[in-house]
C-alpha positions in Angstrom: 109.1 34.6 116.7 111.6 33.1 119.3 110.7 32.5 123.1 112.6 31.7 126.0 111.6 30.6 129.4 111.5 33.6 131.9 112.8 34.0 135.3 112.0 32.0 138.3 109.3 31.9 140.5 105.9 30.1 141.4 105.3 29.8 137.7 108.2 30.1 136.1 108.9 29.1 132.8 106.7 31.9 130.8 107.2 32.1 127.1 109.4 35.8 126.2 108.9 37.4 123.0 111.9 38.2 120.7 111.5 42.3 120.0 114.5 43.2 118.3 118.3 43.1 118.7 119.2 42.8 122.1 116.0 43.5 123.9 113.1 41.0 125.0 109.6 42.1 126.1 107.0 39.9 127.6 104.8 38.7 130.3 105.6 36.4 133.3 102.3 34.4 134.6 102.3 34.3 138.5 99.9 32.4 140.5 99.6 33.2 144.2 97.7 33.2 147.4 96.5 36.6 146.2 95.5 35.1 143.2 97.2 34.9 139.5 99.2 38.0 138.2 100.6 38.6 134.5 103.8 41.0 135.0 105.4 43.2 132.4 109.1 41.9 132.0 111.8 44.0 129.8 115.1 42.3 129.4 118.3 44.2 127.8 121.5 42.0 126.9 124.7 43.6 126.2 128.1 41.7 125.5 131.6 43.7 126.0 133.5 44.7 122.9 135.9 41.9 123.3 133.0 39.0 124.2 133.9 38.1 127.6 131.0 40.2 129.7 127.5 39.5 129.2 125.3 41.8 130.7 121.4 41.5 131.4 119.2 44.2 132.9 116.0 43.2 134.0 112.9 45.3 134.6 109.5 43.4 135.9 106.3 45.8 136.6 104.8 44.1 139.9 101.8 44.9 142.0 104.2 46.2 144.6 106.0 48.6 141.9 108.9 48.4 139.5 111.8 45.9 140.4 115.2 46.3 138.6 117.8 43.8 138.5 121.4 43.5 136.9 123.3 40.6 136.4 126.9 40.3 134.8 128.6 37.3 133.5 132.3 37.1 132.7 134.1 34.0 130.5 136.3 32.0 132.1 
């Protein structure tokens, strides 16, 4: 199993399961005034057909409902 540390945050730093090819699945750990929280986190990575655009698609379940993000990379 391969982790990686996950997003940012009050508690960043929350191991991310390997789930096959390009997907990850885990949990982020939050601690709060509200008190501690364990959030559903999906992350997609996608690379271009000619390597210089990585893509990651994020998708956290939160208290306050589902927050989506995108980021893109391009080489240099």
């Amino acid at each position: 199993m391969l982790t990686r540390p996950l997003g940012s945050g009050p508690s960043a730093g929350s191991p991310l399961a390997y789930a096959r090819g390009s997907e990850f699945e885990g949990t982020q750990n939050m601690s709060t005034p509200r008190g501690d929280f364990e959030i559903p986190v999906k992350e997609e990575f996608s690379l271009s057909e000619d390597g210089k655009i990585l893509t990651i698609r994020t998708a956290r379940s939160t208290p306050r409902g589902e927050n989506t993000s995108k980021q893109v990379f391009a080489k240099q």
